[in-house]
C-alpha positions, 0 to 999 in steps of 0.5 A: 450479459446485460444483466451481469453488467447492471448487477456488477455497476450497481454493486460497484456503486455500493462501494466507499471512495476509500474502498475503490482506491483501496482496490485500485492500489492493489490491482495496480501495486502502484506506490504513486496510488498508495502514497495517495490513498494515504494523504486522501484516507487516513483514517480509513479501515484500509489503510492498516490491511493496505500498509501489511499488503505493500510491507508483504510485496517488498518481503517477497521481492527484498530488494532495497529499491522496494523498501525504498519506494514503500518507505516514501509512500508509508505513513510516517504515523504508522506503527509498522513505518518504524519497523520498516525504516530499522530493517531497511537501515539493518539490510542495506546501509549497513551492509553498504557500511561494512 
């Protein structure tokens, strides 16, 4: 058993600071995490992978509150941001319009 913890400490300690908030964002689905991860790495070889895994989460739930949350913790830089914000305006404001 010790064994197993030294060897999972020691792996653990091989790993980036972005790599660790990148796990941490996801274990926690946390927006608060993301929009965090965002401002501390943004030139992080995360942050393309982490932006496609939020955009997948509100693709699954589909609600406005989700594309809500994720448009305040997306980069506004992001290619993907654009994408987001026209279907979120197309999806709900202009369903609340009608």
């Amino acid at each position: 058993i010790f064994i197993t913890i030294g060897l999972s400490l020691i792996l653990s300690c091989n790993k980036s600071p972005d790599q660790k908030a990148y796990e941490e964002v996801l274990a926690t689905m946390s927006m608060d995490k993301a929009k965090k991860f965002f401002d501390s790495y943004p030139k992080s070889r995360y942050r393309d992978r982490l932006v496609t895994t939020i955009i997948e989460w509100c693709r699954q739930e589909k609600t406005e509150q989700c594309y809500t949350m994720i448009l305040d913790a997306l980069p506004k830089d992001h290619p993907q941001y654009i994408e987001v914000f026209n279907f979120y305006e197309n999806q709900f404001k202009g369903k609340k319009r009608n």
